[in-house]
C-alpha positions as CSV (number, residue, x, y, z in Angstrom):
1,X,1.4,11.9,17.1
2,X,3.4,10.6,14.2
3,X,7.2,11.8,13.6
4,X,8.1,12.5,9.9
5,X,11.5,11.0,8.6
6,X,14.1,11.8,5.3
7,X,16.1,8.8,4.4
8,X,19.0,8.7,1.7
9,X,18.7,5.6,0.3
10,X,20.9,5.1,-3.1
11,X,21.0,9.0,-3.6
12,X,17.3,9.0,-3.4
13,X,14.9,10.7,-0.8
14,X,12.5,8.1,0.8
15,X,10.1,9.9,3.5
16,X,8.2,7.3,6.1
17,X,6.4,8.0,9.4
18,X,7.0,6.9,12.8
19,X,4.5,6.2,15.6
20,X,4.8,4.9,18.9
21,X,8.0,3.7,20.7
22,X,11.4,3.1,19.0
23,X,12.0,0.1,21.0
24,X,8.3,-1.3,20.4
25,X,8.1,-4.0,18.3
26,X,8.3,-3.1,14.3
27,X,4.8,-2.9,12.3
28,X,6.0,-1.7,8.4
29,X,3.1,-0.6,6.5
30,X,3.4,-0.2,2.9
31,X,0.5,2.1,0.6
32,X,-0.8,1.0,-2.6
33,X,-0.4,2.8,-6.2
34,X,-1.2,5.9,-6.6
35,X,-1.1,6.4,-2.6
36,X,1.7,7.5,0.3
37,X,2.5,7.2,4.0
38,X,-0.3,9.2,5.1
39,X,-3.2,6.9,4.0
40,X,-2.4,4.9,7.5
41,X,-2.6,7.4,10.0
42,X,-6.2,5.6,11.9
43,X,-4.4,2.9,11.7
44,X,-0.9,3.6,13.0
45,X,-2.3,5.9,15.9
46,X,-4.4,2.8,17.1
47,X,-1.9,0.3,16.7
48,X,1.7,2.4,18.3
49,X,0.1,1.8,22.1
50,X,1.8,-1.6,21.6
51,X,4.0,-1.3,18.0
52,X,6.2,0.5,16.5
53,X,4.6,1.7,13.0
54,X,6.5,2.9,10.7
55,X,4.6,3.8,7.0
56,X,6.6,4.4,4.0
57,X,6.5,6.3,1.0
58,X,7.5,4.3,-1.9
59,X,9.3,5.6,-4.6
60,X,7.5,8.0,-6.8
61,X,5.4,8.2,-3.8
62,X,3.9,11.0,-1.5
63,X,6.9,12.9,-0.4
64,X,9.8,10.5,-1.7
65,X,11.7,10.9,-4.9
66,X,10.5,9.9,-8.4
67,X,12.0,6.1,-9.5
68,X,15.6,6.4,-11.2
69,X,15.1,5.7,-14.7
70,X,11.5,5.4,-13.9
71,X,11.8,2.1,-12.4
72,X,8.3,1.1,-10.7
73,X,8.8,-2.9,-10.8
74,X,8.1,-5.1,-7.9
75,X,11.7,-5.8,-7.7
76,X,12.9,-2.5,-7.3
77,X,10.6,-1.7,-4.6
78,X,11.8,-5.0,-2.6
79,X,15.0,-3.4,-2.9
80,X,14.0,-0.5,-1.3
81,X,12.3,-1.9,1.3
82,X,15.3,-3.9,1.8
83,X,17.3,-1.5,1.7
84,X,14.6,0.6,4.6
85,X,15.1,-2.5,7.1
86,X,18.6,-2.1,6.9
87,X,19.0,1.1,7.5
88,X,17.2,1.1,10.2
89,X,18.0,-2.2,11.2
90,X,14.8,-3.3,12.2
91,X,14.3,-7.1,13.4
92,X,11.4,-8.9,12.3
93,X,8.8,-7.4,11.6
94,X,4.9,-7.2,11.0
95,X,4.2,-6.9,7.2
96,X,1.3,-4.9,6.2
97,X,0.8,-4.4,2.2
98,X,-2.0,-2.8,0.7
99,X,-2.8,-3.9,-3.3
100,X,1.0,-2.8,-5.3
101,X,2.2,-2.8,-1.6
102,X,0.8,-6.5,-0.3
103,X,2.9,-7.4,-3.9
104,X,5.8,-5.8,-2.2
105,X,5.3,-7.7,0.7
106,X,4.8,-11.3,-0.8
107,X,7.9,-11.1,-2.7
108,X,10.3,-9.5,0.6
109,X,8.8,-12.1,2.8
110,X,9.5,-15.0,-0.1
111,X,12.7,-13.3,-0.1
112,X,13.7,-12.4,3.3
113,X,12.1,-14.9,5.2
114,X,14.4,-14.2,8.5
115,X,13.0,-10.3,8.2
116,X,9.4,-11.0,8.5
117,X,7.1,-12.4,11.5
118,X,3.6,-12.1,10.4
119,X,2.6,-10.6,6.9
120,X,-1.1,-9.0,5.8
121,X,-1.7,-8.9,2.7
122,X,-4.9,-7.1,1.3
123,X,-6.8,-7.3,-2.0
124,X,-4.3,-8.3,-4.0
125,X,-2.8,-11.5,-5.3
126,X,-0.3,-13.5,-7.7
127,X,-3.3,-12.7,-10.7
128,X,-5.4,-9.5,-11.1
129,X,-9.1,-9.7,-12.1
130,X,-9.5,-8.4,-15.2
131,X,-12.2,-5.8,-14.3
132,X,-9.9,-4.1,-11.6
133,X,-7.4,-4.0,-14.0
134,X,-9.5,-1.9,-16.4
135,X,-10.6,0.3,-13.8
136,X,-7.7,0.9,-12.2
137,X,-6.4,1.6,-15.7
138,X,-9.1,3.9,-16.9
139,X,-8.9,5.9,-12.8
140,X,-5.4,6.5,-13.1
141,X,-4.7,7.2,-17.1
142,X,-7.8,9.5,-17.6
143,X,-6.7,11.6,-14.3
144,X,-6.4,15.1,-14.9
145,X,-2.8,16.4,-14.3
146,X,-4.3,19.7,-12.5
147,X,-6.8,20.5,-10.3
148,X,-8.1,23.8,-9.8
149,X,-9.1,23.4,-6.1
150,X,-8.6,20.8,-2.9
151,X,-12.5,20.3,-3.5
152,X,-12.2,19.7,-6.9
153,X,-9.5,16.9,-5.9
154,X,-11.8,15.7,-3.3
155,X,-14.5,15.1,-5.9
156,X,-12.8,13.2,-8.5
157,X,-11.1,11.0,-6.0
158,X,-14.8,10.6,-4.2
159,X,-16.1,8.8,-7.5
160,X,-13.7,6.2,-7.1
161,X,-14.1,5.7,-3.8
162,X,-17.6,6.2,-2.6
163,X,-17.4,3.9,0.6
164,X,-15.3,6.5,2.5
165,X,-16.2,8.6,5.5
166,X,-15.8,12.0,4.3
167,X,-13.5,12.9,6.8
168,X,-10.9,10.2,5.8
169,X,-11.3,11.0,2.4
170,X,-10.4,14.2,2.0
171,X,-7.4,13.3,5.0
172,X,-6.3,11.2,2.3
173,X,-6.6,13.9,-0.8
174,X,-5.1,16.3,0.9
175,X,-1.8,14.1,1.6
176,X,-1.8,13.3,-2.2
177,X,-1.5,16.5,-3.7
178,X,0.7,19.3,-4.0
179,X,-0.6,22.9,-4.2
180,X,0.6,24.7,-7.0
181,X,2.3,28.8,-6.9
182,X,-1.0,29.8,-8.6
183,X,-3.9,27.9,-6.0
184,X,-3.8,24.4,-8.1
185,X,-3.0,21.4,-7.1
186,X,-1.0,18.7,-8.7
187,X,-0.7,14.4,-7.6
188,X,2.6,13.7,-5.5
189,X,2.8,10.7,-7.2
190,X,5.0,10.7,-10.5
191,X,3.6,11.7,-13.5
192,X,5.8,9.0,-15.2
193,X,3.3,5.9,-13.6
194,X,0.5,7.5,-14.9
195,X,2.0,8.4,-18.5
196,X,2.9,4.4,-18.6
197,X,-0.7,3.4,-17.7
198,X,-1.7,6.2,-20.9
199,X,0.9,4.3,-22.9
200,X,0.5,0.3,-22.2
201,X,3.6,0.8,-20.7
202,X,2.4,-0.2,-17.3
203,X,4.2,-3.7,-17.0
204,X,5.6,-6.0,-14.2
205,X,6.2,-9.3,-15.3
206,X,7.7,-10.9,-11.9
207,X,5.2,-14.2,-11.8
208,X,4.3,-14.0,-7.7
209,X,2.9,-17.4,-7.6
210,X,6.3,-18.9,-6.5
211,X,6.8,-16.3,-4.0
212,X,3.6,-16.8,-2.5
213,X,3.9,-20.2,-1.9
214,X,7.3,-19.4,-0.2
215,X,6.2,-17.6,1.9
216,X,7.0,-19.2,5.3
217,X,5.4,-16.7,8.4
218,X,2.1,-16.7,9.3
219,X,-0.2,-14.7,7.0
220,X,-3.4,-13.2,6.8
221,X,-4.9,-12.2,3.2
222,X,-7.8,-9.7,4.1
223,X,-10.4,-9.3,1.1
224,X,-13.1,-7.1,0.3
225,X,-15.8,-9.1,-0.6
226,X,-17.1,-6.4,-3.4
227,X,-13.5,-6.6,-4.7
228,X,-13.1,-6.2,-8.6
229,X,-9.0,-7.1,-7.8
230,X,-8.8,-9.8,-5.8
231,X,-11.8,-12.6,-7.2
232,X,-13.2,-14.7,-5.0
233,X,-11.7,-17.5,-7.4
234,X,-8.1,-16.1,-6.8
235,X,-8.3,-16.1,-3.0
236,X,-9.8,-19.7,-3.0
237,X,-6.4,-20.4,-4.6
238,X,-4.3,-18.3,-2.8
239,X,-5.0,-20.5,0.4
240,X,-4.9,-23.4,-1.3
241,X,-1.6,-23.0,-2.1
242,X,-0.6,-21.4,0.9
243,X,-1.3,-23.9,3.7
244,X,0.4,-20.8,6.7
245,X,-2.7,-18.3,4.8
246,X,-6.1,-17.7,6.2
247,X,-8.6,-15.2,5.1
248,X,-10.7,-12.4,6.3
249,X,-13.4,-11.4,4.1
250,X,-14.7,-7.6,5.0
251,X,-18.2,-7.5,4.3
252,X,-19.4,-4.6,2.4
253,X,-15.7,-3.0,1.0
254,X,-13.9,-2.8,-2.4
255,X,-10.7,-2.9,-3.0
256,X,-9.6,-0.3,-0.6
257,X,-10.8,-2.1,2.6
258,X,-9.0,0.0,5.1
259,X,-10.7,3.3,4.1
260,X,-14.0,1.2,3.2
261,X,-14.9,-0.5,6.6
262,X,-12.1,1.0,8.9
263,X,-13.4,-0.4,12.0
264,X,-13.7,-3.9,10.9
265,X,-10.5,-3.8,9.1
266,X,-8.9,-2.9,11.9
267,X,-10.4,-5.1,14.0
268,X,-9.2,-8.0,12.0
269,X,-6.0,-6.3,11.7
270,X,-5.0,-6.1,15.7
271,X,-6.4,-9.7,16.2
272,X,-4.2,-10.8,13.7
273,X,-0.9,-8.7,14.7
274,X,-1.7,-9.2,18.7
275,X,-1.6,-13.3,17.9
């Protein structure tokens, strides 16, 4: 069973999970946009028989505060995960990004080499493919601010993601929302991120590139090979580049290959950790 956790980090709330033994070795497992700590609960119950998994919510995130100033860049989340390592003084630790989170955790392994063992890095890389990009844009600045019922949440997140098991997604859904004094439901996630994607506002201009080919642990970038983020092109170059990289190519998922093929995400995910 996971443990839910309040940390005041700069005068901001940041809320993370806990699974397995405190004095297990650290997994940290950061979400992508849109999503929150919740979305690795399969994964964090299988893992915390040997680890120590702890899943953040990133600001604007889930149950943490909105960004200061409305501050979403890549930088500013390094600092908070920073910031999350030190205050709980973790040693090194097992990376484990998902898309705006595996951007995260390139640039804090670049930058804090001593802090990371082993990083995972999935769909995402240095470059975004340009039909992701429009998708993601399209998904996230044509959502509706209000839903009128959990199944009416479940339903427009289910046409963006129609690999899940049902079961996952609406565990998912249900994490991501917040009901409302009248029955509706709103996103956790701040209003400000979408309002920027709406705008053209939606900008981070830190060039990962560099930081990717500093990185200095062992890493494994996992793709899914029906991704419309991470090209087959931009992997290719990724490992060329990256000569401590290898790849796992999940067969049959998108861009969100944990809740795509679970099982063989997974799979690839302990072999890689447990090495």
């Amino acid at each position: 069973m996971h443990r839910d956790h309040i940390l005041i980090m700069r005068g901001s709330r940041f809320h993370y999970t806990e699974w397995g033994e405190p004095s297990a070795s650290p997994v940290v497992m950061l979400h992508g946009v849109t999503g929150h700590a919740r979305t690795w609960d399969d994964e964090a119950r299988a893992l915390a028989d040997r680890y120590r998994v702890l899943a953040l919510d990133q600001r604007g995130h889930g149950d943490s505060d909105p960004a200061p100033g409305g501050d979403y860049s890549t930088n500013a989340l390094v600092d908070d995960l920073a910031g999350f390592a030190e205050a709980l003084a973790l040693p090194p630790v097992r990376l484990v990004g998902l898309s705006l989170g595996g951007r995260v955790a390139i640039a804090f392994a670049a930058r804090h080499a001593a802090a990371v063992e082993r990083l995972v890095v999935i769909d995402i890389g240095p470059e975004l493919a340009p039909a992701g990009v429009g998708r993601v844009g399209m998904l996230m600045g044509g959502s509706p601010e209000r839903f009128a019922s959990m199944e009416e949440a479940l339903a427009y997140t289910r046409a963006a993601n129609p690999r899940y098991h049902d079961a996952a997604l609406r565990h998912r859904v249900r994490h991501a929302v917040r009901p409302l004094s009248d029955g509706g439901y709103v996103w956790k996630y701040d209003r400000a991120i979408r309002d920027a994607v709406r705008t053209g506002r939606w900008r981070d201009g830190l060039d990962l590139w560099p930081l990717w080919k500093a990185v200095a642990c062992p890493t494994l970038l996992v793709r899914g090979a029906e991704s419309d983020i991470l090209s087959a092109d931009i992997a290719r170059r990724m490992l060329a580049s990256q000569p401590r990289a290898r790849l796992a190519e999940v067969a049959g998922a998108g861009h969100t290959v944990p809740g795509d093929r679970p099982a063989e995400f997974l799979a690839a995910l302990r072999e890689f950790l447990d090495t």
